[in-house]
PADREN-266967 format. One record per residue (C-alpha): residue number from 1; residue in one letter; x, y, z. Coordinates in Angstrom, 3 decimals, padded with zeros to 6 digits. Layout:
N
+-----+--------+----------+----------+----------+
| num | residu |        x |        y |        z |
+-----+--------+----------+----------+----------+
| NUM |      a |        X |        Y |        Z |
...
+-----+--------+----------+----------+----------+
This chain:
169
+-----+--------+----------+----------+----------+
| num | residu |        x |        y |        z |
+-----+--------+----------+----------+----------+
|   1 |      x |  031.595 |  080.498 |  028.890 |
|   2 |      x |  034.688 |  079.216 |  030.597 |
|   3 |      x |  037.627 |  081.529 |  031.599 |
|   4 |      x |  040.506 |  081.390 |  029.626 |
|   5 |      x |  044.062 |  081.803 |  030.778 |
|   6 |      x |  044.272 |  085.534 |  029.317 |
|   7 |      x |  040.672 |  086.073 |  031.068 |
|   8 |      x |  042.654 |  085.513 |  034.088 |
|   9 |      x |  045.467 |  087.183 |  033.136 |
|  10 |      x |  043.621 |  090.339 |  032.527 |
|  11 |      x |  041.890 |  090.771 |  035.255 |
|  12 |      x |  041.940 |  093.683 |  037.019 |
|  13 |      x |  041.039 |  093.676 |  040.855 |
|  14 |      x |  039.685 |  097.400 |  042.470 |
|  15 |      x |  041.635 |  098.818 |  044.679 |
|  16 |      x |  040.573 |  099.354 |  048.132 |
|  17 |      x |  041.996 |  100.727 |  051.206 |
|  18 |      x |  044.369 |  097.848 |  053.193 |
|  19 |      x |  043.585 |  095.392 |  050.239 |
|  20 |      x |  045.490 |  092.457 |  049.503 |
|  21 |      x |  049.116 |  092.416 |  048.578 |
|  22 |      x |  049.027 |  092.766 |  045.106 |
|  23 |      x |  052.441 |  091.182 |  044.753 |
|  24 |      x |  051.130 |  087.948 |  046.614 |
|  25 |      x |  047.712 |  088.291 |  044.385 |
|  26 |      x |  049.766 |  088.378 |  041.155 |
|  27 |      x |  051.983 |  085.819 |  041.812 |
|  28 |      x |  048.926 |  083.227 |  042.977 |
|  29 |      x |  047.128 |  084.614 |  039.586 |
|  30 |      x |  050.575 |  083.692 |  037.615 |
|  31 |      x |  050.344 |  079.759 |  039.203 |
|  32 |      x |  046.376 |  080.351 |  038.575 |
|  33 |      x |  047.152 |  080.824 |  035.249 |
|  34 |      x |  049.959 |  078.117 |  034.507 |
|  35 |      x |  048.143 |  075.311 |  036.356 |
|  36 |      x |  045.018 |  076.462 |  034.278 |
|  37 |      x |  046.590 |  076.590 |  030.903 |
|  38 |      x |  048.303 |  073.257 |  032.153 |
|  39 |      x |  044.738 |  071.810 |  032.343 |
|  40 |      x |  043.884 |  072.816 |  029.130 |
|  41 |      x |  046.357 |  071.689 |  027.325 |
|  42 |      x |  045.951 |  068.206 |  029.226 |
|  43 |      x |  042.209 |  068.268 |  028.044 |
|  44 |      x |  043.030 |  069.410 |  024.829 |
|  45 |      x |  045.836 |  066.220 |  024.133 |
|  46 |      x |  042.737 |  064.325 |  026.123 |
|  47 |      x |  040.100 |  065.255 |  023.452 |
|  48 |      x |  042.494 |  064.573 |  020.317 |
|  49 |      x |  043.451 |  061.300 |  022.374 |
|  50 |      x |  039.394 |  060.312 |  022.567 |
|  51 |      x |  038.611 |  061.403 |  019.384 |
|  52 |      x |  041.944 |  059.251 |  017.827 |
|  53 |      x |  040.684 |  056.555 |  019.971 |
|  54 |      x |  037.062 |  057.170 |  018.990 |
|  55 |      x |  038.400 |  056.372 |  014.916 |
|  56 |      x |  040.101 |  053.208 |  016.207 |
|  57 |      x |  037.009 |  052.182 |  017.956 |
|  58 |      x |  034.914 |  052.770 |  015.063 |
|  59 |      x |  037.841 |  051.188 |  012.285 |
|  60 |      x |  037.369 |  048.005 |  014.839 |
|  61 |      x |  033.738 |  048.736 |  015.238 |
|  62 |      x |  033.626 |  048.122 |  011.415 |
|  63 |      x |  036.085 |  045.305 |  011.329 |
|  64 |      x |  033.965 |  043.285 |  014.268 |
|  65 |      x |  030.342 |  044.096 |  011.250 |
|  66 |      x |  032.660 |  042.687 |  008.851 |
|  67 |      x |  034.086 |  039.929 |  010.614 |
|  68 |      x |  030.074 |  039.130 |  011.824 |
|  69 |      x |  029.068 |  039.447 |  008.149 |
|  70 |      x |  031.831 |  036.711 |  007.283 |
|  71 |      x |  030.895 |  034.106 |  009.689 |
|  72 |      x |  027.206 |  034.303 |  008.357 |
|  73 |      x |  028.447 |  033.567 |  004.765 |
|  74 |      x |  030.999 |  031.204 |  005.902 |
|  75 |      x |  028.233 |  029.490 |  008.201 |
|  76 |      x |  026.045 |  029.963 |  005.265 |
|  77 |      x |  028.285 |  028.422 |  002.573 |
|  78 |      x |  029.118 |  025.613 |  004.920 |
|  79 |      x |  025.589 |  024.725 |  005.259 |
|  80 |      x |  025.101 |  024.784 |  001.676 |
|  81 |      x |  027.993 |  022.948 |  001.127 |
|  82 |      x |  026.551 |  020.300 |  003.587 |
|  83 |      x |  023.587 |  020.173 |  001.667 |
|  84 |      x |  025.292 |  019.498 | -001.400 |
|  85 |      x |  026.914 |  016.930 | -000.497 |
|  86 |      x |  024.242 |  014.969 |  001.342 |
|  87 |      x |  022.182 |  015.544 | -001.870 |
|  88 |      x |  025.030 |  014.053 | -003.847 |
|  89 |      x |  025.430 |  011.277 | -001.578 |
|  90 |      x |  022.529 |  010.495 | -002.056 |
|  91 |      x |  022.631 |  010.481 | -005.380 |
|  92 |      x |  025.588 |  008.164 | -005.472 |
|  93 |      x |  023.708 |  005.959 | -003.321 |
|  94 |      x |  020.815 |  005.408 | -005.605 |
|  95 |      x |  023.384 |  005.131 | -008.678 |
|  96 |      x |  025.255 |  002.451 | -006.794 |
|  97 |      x |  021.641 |  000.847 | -005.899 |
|  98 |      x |  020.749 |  001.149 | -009.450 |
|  99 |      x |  023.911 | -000.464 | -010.698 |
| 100 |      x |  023.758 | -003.574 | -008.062 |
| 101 |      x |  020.584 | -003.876 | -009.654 |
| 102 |      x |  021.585 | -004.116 | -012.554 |
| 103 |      x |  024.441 | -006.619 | -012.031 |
| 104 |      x |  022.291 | -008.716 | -009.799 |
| 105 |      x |  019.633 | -008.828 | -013.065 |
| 106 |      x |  022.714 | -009.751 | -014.782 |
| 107 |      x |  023.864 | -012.223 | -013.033 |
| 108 |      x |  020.285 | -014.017 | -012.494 |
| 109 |      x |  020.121 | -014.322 | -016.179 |
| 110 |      x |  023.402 | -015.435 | -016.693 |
| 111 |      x |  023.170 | -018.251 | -014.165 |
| 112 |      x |  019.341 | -019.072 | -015.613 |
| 113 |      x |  021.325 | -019.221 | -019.144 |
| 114 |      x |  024.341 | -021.283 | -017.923 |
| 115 |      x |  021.835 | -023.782 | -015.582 |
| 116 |      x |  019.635 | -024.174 | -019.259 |
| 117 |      x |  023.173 | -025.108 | -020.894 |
| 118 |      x |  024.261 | -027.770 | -017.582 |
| 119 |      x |  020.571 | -029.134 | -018.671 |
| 120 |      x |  021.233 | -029.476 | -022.087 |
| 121 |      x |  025.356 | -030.532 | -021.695 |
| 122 |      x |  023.193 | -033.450 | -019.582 |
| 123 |      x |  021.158 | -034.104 | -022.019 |
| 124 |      x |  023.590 | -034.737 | -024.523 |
| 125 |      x |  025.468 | -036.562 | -022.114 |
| 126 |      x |  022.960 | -039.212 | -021.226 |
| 127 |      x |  022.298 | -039.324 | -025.128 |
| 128 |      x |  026.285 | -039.807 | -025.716 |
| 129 |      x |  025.887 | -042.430 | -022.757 |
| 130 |      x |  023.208 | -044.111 | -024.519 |
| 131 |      x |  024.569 | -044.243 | -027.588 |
| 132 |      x |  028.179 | -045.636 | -026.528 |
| 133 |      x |  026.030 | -048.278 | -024.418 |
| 134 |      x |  024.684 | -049.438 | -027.532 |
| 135 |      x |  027.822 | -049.332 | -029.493 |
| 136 |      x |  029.530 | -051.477 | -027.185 |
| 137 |      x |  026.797 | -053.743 | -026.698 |
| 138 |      x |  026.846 | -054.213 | -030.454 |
| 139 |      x |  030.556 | -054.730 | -030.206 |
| 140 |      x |  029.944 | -057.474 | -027.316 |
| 141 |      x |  027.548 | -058.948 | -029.289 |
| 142 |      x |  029.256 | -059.200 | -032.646 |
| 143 |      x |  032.263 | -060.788 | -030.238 |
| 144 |      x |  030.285 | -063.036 | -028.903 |
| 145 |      x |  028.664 | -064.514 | -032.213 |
| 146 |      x |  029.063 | -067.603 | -033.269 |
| 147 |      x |  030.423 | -066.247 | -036.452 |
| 148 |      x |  033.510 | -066.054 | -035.323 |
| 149 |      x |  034.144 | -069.540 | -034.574 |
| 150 |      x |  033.034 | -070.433 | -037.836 |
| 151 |      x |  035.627 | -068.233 | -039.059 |
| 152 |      x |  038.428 | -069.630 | -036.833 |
| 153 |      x |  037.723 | -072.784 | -037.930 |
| 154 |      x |  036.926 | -072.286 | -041.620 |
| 155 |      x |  040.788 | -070.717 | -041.727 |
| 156 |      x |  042.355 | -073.601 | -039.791 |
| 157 |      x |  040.748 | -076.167 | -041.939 |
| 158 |      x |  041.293 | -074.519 | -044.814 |
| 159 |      x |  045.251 | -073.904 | -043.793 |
| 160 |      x |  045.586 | -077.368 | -042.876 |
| 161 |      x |  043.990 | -078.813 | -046.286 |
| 162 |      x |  046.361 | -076.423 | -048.290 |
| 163 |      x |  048.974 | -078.232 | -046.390 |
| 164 |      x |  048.005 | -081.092 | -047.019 |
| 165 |      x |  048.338 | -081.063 | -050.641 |
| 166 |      x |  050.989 | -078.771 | -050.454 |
| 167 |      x |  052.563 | -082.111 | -048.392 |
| 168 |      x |  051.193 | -084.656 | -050.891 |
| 169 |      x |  052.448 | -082.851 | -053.658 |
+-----+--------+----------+----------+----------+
């Protein structure tokens, strides 16, 4: 058990014959005991300062688990989130695949519908082309009949007989 200031304080020394100076004995036992209580009170304010410093450590101690905790979710959560979204991308890439697809199919058929209606506007045309051929071929020909001399003449002569009885008259 350590000595405590009044352990020093209290102690009593036998006298012998031609001992110390008791005077010079109690004074060094006074700066004994001043220098001693001195230390204690150092180690004391010591102690409270480790054990102050000792709940700091472990209030950081507990912030540094919690911090440690958070990065693993956060690192966590981002690589779900990563996941996610390379699942959805991918999903929006087969949508958009689907869809071009689709328009592509749509398109083919349109084009195979409109290239059947060129074939049959051609058709039509070659028949129209025909057709007007032969109407003005039959127009040609009807011009070019004799009938129609027969008619100019038939109305000159027929003019110039009226006027002649019209004159003889």
């Amino acid at each position: 058990m350590p000595l405590t200031p009044l352990d020093i304080h209290n102690k009593e020394f036998t006298r012998g014959f031609r001992g110390y100076d008791e005077d010079e004995v109690n004074e060094f036992l006074e700066q004994v005991i001043k220098d001693y209580e001195l230390v204690i009170r150092d180690k004391k304010s010591l102690e409270e300062k480790v054990e102050q410093l000792n709940e700091r450590l472990g209030h950081f101690t507990n912030i540094e688990t919690t911090l440690n905790k958070s990065i693993l979710v956060a690192q966590e959560t981002a690589e779900e989130v990563k996941n996610n979204a390379s699942k959805e991308s991918k999903l929006i890439v087969k949508e958009a695949e689907k869809n071009a697809d689709r328009i592509i199919n749509e398109a083919l058929q349109k084009s195979h519908r409109i290239a059947i209606e060129v074939e049959e506007l051609k058709k039509q045309a070659k028949v129209f082309r025909t057709r007007l051929r032969m109407l003005v071929e039959a127009q040609l020909d009807m011009i070019d009949t004799d009938d129609w001399d027969h008619v100019f003449e038939t109305e000159i002569d027929e003019k110039v007989d009226g006027k002649k009885e019209m004159v003889e008259k």
